[in-house]
C-alpha positions as semicolon CSV with decimal commas, in nm:
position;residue;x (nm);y (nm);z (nm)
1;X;8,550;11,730;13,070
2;X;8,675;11,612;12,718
3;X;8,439;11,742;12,428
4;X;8,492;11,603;12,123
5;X;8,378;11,845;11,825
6;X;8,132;11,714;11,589
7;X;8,182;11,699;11,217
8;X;7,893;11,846;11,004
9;X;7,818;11,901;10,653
10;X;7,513;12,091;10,465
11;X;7,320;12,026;10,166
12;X;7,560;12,184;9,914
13;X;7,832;11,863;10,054
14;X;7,605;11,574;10,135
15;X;7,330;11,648;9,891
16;X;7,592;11,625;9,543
17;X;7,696;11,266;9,478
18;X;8,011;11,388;9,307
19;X;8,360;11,290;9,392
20;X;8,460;11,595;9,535
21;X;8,126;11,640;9,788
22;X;7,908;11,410;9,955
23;X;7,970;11,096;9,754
24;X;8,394;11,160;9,828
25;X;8,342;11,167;10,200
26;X;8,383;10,806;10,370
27;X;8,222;10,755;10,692
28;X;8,318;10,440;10,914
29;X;8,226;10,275;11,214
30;X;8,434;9,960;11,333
31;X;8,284;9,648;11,562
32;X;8,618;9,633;11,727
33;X;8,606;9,248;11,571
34;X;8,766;9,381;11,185
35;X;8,409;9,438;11,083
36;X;8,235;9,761;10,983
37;X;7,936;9,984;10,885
38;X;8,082;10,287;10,587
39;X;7,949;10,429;10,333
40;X;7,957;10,833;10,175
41;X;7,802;11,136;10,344
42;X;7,529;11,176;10,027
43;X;7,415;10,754;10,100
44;X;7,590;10,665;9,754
45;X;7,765;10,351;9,810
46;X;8,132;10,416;9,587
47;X;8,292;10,077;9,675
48;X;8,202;9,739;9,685
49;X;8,288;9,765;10,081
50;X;8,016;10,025;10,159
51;X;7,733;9,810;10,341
52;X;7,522;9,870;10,648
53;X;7,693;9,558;10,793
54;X;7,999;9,386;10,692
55;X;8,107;9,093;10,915
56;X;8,454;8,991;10,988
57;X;8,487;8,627;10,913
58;X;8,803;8,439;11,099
59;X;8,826;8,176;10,819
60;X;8,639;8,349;10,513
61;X;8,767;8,748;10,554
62;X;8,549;9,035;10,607
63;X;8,212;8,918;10,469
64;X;7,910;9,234;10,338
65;X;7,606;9,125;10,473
66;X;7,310;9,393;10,446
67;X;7,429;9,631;10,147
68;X;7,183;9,875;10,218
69;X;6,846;9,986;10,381
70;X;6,655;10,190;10,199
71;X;6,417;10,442;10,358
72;X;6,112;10,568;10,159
73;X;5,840;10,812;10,350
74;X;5,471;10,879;10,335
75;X;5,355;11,206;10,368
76;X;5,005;11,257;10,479
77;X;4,902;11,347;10,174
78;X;5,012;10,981;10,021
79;X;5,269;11,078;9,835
80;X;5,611;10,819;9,849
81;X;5,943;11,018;9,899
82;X;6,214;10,773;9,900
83;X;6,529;10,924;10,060
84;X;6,825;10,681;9,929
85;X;6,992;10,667;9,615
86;X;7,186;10,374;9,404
87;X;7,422;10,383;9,080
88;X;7,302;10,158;8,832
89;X;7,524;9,962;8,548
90;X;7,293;10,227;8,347
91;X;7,515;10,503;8,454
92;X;7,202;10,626;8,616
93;X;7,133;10,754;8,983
94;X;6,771;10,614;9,096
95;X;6,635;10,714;9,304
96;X;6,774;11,078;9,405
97;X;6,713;11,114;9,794
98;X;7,026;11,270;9,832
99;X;6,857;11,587;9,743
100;X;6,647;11,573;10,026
101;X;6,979;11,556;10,264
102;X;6,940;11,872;10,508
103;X;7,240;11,798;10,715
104;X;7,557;11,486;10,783
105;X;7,719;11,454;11,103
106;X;7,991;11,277;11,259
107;X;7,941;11,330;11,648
108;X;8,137;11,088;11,912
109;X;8,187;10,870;11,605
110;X;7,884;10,805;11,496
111;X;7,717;10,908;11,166
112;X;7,392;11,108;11,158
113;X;7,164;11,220;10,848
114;X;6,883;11,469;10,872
115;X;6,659;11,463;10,588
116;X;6,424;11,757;10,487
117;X;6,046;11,721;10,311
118;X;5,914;12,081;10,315
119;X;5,781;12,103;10,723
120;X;5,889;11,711;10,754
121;X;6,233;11,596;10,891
122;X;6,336;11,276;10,918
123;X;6,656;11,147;11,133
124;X;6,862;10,843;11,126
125;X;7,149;10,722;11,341
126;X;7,320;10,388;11,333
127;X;7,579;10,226;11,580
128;X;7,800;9,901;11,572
129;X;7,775;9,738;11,944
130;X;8,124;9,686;12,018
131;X;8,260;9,364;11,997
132;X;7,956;9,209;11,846
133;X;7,893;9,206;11,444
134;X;7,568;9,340;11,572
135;X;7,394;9,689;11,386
136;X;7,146;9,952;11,529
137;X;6,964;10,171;11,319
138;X;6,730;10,405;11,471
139;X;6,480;10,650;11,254
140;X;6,327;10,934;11,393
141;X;6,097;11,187;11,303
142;X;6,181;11,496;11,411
143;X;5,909;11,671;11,332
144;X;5,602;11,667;11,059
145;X;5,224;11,769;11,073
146;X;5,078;11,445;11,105
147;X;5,224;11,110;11,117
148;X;5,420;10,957;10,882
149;X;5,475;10,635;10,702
150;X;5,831;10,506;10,754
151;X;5,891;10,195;10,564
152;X;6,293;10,099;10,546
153;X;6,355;9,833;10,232
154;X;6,652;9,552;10,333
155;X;6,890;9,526;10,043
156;X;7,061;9,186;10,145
157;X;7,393;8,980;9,987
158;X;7,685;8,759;10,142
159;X;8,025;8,776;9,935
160;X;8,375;8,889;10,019
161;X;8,403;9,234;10,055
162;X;8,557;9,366;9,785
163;X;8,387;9,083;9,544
164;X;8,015;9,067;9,374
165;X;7,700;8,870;9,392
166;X;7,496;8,786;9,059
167;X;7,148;8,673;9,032
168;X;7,266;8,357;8,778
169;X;7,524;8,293;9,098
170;X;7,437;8,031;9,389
171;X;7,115;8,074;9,536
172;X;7,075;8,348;9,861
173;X;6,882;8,123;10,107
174;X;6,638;8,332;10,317
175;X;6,454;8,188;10,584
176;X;6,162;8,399;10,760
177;X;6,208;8,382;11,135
178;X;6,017;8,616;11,373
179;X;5,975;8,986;11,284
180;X;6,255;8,958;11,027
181;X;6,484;8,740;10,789
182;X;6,765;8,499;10,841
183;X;6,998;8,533;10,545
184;X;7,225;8,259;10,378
185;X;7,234;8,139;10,776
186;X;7,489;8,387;10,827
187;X;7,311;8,739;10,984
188;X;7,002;8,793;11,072
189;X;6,756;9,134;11,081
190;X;6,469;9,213;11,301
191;X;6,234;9,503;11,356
192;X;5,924;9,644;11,298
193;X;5,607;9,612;11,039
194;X;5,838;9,318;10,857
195;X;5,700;9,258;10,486
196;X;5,864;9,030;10,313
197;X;5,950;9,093;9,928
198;X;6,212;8,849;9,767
199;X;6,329;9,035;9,444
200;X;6,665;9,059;9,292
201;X;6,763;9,448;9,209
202;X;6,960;9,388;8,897
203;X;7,274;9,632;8,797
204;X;7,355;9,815;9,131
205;X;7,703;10,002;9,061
206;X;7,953;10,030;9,373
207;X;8,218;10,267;9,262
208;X;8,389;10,005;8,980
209;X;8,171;9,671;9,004
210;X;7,820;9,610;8,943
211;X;7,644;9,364;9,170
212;X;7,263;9,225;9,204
213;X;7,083;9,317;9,559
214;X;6,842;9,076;9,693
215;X;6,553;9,284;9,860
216;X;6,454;9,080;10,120
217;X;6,167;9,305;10,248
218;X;6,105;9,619;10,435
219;X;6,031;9,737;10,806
220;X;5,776;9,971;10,829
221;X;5,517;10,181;11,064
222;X;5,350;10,504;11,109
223;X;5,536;10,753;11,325
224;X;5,432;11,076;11,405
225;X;5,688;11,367;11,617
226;X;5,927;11,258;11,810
227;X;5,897;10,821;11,739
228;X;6,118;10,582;11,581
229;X;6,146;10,292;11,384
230;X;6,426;10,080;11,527
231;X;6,571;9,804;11,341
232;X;6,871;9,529;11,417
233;X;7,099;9,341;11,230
234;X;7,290;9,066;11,363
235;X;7,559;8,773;11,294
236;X;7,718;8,554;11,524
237;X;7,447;8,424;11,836
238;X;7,178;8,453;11,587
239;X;6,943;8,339;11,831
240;X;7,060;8,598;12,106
241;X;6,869;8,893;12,068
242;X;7,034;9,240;12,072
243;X;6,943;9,510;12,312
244;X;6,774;9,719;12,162
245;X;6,888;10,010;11,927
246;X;6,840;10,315;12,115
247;X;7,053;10,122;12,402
248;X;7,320;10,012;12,185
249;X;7,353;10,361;12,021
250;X;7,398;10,538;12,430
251;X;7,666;10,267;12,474
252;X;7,873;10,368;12,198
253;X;7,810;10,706;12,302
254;X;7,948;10,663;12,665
255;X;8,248;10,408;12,512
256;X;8,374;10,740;12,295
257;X;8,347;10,922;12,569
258;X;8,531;10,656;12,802
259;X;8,801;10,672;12,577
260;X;8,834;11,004;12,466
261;X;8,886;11,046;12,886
262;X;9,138;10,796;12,909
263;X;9,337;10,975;12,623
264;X;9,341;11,256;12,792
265;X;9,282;11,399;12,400
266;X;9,220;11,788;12,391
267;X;9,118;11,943;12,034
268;X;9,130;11,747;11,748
269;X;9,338;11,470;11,903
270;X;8,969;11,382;12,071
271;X;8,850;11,291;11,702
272;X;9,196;11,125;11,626
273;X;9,134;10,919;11,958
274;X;8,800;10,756;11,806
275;X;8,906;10,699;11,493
276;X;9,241;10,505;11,661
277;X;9,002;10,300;11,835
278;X;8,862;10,164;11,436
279;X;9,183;10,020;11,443
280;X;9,226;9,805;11,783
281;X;9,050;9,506;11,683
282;X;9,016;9,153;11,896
283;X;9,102;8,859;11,656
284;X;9,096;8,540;11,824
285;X;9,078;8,680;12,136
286;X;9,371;8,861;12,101
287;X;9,490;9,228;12,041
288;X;9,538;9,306;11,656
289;X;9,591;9,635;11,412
290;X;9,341;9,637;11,158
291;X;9,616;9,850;10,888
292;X;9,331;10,014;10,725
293;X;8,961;10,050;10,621
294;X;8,828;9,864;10,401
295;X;9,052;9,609;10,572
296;X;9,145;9,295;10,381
297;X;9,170;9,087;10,710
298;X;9,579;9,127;10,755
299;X;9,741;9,251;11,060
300;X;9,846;9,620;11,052
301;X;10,268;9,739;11,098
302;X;10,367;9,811;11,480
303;X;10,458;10,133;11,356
304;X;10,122;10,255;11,435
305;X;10,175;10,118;11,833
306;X;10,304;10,387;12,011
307;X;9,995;10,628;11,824
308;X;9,752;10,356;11,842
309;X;9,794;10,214;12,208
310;X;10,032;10,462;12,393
311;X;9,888;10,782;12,284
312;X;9,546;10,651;12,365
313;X;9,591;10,551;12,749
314;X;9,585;10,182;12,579
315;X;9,892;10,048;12,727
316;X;9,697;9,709;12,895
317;X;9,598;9,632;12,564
318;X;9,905;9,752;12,393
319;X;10,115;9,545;12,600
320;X;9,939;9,208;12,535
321;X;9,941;9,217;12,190
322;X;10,325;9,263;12,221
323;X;10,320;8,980;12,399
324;X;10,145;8,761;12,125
325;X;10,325;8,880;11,860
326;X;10,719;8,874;11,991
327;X;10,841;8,615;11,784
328;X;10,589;8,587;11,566
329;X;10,635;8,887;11,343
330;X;10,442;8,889;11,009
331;X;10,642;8,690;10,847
332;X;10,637;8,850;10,459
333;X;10,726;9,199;10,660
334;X;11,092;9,272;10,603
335;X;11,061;9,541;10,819
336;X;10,802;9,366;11,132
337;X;11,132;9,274;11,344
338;X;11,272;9,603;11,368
339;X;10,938;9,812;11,428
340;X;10,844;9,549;11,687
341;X;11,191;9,581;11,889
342;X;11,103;9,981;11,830
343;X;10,741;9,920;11,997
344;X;10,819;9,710;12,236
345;X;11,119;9,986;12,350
346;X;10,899;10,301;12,377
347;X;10,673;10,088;12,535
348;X;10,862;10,034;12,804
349;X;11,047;10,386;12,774
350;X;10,733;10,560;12,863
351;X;10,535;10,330;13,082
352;X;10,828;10,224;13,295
353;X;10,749;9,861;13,214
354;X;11,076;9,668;13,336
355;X;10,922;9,327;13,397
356;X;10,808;9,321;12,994
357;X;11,148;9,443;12,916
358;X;11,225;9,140;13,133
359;X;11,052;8,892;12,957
360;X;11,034;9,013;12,608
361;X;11,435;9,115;12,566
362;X;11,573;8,748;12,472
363;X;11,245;8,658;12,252
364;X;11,341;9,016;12,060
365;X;11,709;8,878;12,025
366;X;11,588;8,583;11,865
367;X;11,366;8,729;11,649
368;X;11,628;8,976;11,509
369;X;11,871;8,655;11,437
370;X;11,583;8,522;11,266
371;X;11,501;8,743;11,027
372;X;11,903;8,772;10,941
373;X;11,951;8,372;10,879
374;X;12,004;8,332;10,548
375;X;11,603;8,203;10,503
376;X;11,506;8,540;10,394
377;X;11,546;8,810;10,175
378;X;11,791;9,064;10,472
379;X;12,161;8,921;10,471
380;X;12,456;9,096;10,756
381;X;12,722;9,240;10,532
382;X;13,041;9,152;10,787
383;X;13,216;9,365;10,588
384;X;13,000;9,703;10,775
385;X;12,747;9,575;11,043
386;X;12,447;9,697;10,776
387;X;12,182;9,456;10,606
388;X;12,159;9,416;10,272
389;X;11,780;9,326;10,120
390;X;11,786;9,089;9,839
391;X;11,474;9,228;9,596
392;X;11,173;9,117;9,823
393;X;10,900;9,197;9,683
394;X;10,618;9,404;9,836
395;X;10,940;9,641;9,961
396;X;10,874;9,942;9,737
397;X;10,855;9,730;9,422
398;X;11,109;9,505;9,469
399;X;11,430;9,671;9,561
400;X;11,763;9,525;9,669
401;X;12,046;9,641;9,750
402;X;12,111;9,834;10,165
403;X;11,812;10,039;10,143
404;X;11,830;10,331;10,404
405;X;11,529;10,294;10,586
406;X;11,562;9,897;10,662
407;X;11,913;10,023;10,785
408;X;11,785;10,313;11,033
409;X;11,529;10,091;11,176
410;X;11,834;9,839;11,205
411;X;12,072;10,039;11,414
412;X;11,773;10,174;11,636
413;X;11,678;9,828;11,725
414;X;12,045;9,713;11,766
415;X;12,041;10,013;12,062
416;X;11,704;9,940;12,177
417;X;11,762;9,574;12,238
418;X;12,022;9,688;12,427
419;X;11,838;9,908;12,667
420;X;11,650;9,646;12,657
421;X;11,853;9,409;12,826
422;X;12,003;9,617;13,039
423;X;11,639;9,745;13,194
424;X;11,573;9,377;13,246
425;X;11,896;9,302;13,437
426;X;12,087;9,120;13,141
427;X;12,402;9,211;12,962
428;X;12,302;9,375;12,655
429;X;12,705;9,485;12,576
430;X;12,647;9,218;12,237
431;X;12,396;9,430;12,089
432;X;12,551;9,723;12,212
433;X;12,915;9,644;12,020
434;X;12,699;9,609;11,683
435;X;12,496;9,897;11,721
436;X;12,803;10,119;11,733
437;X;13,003;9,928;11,437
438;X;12,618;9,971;11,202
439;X;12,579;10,343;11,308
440;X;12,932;10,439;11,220
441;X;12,886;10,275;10,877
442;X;12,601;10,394;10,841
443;X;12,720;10,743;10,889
444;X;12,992;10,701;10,719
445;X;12,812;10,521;10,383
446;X;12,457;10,696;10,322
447;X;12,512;11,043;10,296
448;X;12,531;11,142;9,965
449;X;12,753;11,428;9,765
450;X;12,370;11,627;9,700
451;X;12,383;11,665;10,078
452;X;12,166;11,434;10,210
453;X;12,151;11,022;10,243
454;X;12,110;10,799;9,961
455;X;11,775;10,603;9,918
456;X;11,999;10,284;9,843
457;X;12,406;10,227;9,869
458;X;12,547;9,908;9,627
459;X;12,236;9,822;9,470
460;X;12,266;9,645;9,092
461;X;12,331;9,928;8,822
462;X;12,055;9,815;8,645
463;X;11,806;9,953;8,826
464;X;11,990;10,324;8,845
465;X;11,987;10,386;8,472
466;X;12,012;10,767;8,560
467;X;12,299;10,908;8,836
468;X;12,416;10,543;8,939
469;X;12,757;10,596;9,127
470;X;13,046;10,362;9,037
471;X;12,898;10,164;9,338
472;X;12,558;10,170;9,233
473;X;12,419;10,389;9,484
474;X;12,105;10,545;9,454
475;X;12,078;10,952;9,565
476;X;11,785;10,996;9,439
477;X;11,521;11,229;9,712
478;X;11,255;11,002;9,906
479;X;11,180;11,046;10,251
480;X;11,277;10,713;10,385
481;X;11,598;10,855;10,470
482;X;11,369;11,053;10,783
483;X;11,442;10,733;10,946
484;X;11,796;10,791;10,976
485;X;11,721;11,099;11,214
486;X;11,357;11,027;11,364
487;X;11,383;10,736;11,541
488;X;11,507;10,735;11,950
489;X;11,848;10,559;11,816
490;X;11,851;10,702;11,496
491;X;12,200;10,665;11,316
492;X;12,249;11,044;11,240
493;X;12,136;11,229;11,532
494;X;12,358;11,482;11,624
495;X;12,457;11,525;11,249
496;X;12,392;11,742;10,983
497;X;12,032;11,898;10,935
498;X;12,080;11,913;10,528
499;X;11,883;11,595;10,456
500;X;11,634;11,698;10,697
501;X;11,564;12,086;10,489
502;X;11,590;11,923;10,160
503;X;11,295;11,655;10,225
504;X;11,106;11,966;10,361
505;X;11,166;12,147;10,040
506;X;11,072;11,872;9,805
507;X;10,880;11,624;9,945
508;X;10,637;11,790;10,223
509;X;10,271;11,876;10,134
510;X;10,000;12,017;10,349
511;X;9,850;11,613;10,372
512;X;10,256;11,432;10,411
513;X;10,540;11,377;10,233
514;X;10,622;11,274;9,882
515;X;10,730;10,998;9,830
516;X;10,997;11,105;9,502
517;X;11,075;11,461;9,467
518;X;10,940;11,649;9,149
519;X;11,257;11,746;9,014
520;X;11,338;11,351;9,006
521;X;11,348;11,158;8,688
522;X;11,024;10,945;8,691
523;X;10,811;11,157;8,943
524;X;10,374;11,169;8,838
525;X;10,236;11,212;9,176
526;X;10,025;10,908;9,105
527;X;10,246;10,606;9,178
528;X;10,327;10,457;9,504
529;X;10,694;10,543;9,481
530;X;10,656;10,816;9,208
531;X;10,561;11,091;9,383
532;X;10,265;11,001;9,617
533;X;10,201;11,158;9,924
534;X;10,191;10,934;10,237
535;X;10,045;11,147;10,553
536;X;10,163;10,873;10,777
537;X;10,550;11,005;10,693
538;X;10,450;11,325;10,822
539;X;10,533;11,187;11,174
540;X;10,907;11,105;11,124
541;X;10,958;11,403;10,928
542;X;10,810;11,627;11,270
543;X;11,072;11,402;11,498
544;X;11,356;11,458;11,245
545;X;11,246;11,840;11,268
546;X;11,267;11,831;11,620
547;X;11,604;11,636;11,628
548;X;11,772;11,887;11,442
549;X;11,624;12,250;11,540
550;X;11,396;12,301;11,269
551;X;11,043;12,440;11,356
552;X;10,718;12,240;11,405
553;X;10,468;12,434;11,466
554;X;10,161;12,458;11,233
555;X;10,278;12,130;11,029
556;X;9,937;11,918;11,123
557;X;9,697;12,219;11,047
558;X;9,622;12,081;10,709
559;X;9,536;11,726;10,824
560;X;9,367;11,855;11,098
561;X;9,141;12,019;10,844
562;X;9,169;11,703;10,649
563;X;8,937;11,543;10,892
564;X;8,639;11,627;10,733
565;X;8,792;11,604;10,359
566;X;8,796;11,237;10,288
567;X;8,800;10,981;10,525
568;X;8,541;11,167;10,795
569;X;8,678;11,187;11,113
570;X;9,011;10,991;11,023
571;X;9,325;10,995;10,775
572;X;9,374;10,861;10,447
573;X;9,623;10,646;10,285
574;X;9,778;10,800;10,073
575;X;9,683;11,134;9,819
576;X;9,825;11,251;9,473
577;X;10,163;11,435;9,477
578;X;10,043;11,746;9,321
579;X;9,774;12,013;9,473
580;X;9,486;11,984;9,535
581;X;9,617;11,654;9,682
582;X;9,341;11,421;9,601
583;X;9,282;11,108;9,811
584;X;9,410;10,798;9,678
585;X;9,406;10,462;9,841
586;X;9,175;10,376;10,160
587;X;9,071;10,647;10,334
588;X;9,120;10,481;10,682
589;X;9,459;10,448;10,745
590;X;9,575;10,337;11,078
591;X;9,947;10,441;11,028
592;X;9,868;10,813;10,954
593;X;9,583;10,841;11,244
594;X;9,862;10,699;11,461
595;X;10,158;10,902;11,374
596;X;9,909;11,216;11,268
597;X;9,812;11,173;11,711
598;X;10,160;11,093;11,844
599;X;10,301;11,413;11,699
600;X;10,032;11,611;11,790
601;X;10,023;11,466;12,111
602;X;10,416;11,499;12,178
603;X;10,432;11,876;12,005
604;X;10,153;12,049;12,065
605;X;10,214;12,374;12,266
């Protein structure tokens, strides 16, 4: 039976709201809709996207509803421990429960905190029910001499996730409704003991912005051993009741379970599994990839399928959304054609799927013709059979010029339309013919005198002030060139493993790969193209290792460890070049949980 380790941390991690401990470990759980519950191990909210409840709005983007709720306990003695903490504009932390945190846990997914009072502990556990923007909270007293007061404070706003709410700003309507509050119309909460307060909280910090908190009011009861006060927070069917919180919490229990199962995940790929799952959302109805947490409401790259959907025992679900998106790539994604031709192929490559080779081949034609019709920013040089980009921006700055990786992914989906065709009983000899004329010029026109490929052949000289050959072509080291040995149809297998040990030597880290070498001219670590680390890379540097000899083993120990450094339980974004590698970027990041679990899955003795 699949076990899936939990993740736990002491008082010396979640108990110091510092960077580097509690308050620099993310937790996250997903609705399955794009919305979330996430916050930091010590309960310090760092970002303006931490909240109990943030709702994904179709129209509107992901929405925070209830920022916070705020636990304070009675002893029998009457004195008031709160155990939650805020950043004030001050600079100040008020109040300082953290202190009181005996224990964080991640188990099946779900977060867990253990306060300690002397001989009183107090628990609390919280669940998302899947595909509702519905929250359960449940608090539990473990154990004490004699009952307890629990009363749990509702700090309530509606604004875009990443924005603020002021006090001098449009008015919050509230409206009381039975054992709770109904807030701006939009989400409702219900439990308990309900007191209502109405009081703006002035100056609360969230890593860079300040914001005000309405306190609607707090739920509250005496609980002795072993009882709970539940609470509930809803949007959508406001009027439709949730089950209750205990219930919802087993559910989400048995789903991690379910899918850990169907993944057949052993070892860590069991907590790679669930936090893959954050990132299959249902968007109109339909199949999406939320790219990353907090998500900003766009659709994710397909190259996070085969990790997200075929490494998961997903393939139902993988295979209708490739159905809703062939021929509707993301249209300001120079790169969406190619990765989607690449899905949709090792899709069918490793479930056997001819009849959506069938029906998906000609749409995947047209889609590559598309994106190559003069309308956008990729242009056929006749002169080779390779694309040229024309300075798009969003693609690493805003290059131009035959950049290597748009190339690779070119000539694999040349060959795997091909296949493509052919596995659905059509004549796929067109595709065929142009693969072979772009791999031989590709072979023939990216590697590069240092001994491996260049990042960019005939781009202008302008932007190559330093080592620009008389055709403008860039050798400078990034690991894009992977591409050219990684992919199924990769223009260089079979050829020379140089490339392949020099991007080991330079760009690999214990959390990815560079993304500039330090011995090139403009390298910091810091910038997205100057040095920092991408862990998502570390997947087609593992195939290009196994495509030409080199050894594997022991490359995803570090972000296998790396699970309970930033992003608990999942895989960052991005991190600085230089050791100790701190986190930069989200710390959810659905192409590096994706890749991290297909090459674990795929190499792992």
């Amino acid at each position: 039976m699949p076990r899936i380790d939990p993740l736990t941390f002491g008082p010396q991690v979640c108990g110091v709201p510092a960077p580097d401990a509690g308050a620099g470990r993310e937790w996250l759980v997903a609705d399955g809709l794009g919305g979330w519950a996430a916050g930091t191990v010590s309960g310090l909210r760092t970002r303006p996207e931490h909240a109990l409840l943030t709702v994904a709005e179709p129209e509107l983007g992901p929405h925070v509803a209830l920022a916070s709720l705020d636990l304070t306990v009675t002893l029998h003695t009457g004195t008031k421990v709160p155990l939650y903490t805020h950043a004030w504009e001050s600079g100040a932390l008020d109040p300082s429960g953290h202190r009181l945190l005996e224990a964080f846990t991640l188990a099946g997914g779900l977060p867990r905190w253990r306060w300690r009072i002397g001989d009183v502990v107090i628990e609390r556990e919280l669940a998302l029910r899947h595909g509702e923007p519905s929250l359960a909270v449940v608090h539990r007293v473990v154990s004490a001499p004699a009952p307890v007061g629990l009363s749990v404070a509702a700090m309530c706003t509606w604004r875009t996730a990443g924005g603020t709410r002021r006090a001098d700003g449009p008015r919050l309507r509230i409206e009381r409704v039975a054992d709770g509050v109904l807030v701006e119309g939009a989400y409702r909460l219900a439990g308990p003991g309900w007191q209502p307060v109405g009081q703006w909280h002035l100056g609360a910090r969230a890593g860079g912005q300040v914001e005000d908190l309405w306190l609607a009011g707090a739920f509250g009861r005496q609980a002795g051993p072993g009882e709970t006060l539940e609470i509930s927070a809803w949007a959508g069917r406001l009027a439709d009741r949730p089950p209750a919180p205990p219930v919802v919490l087993a559910a989400a229990r048995e789903r991690a379970h379910r899918l850990v199962t169907a993944a057949k995940a052993e070892g860590y790929a069991g907590t790679l599994t669930l936090a893959a799952d954050t990132f299959v959302i249902r968007v109109a109805d339909r199949p999406v990839i939320a790219d990353g947490y907090p998500w900003s409401g766009h659709p994710g790259s397909l190259a996070a399928y085969e990790g997200l959907f075929l490494d998961t025992g997903r393939a139902p679900e993988g295979r209708e959304l490739l159905r809703a998106v062939a021929g509707r790539p993301a249209a300001d994604d120079v790169h969406a054609p190619f990765w989607l031709v690449h899905a949709v192929d090792r899709h069918v490559t490793r479930t056997g799927d001819s009849d959506l080779a069938r029906e998906l081949a000609g749409p995947l034609g047209r889609v590559l013709r598309r994106s190559l019709n003069g309308a956008g920013p990729l242009v056929l040089d006749p002169a080779d059979g390779l694309l040229a980009l024309g300075g798009a921006p969003g693609v690493r700055g805003q290059l131009s010029g035959k950049l290597v990786e748009i190339n690779a992914l070119w000539v694999n989906a040349l060959a795997a339309l091909a296949d493509l065709l052919a596995e659905g009983g059509r004549d796929g000899s067109g595709p065929r013919d142009r693969h072979a004329r772009a791999r031989e010029s590709f072979r023939r026109r990216f590697p590069a005198p240092e001994g491996w490929l260049h990042d960019v052949v005939e781009g202008p000289a302008a932007a190559y002030p330093l080592g620009a050959g008389a055709q403008h072509d860039d050798p400078t080291l990034r690991p894009y060139q992977l591409f050219g040995w990684s992919l199924p149809h990769a223009p260089m297998r079979g050829g020379p493993a140089t490339a392949v040990r020099a991007a080991g030597e330079a760009l690999l880290t214990p959390l990815g790969l560079r993304t500039l070498a330090p011995s090139e001219y403009g390298y910091d670590g810091a910038g997205p193209e100057q040095g920092l680390v991408r862990p998502w890379l570390i997947g087609p540097y593992i195939d290009a290792c196994a495509a030409t000899g080199r050894p594997v083993d022991g490359l995803l120990d570090a972000l296998a460890a790396h699970l309970a450094e930033c992003g608990v339980g999942s895989i960052g974004e991005a991190a600085h070049g230089d050791a100790p590698h701190r986190p930069a970027g989200r710390p959810f990041d659905a192409r590096a949980v994706a890749e991290t679990l297909r090459a674990e899955t795929r190499y792992s003795p």
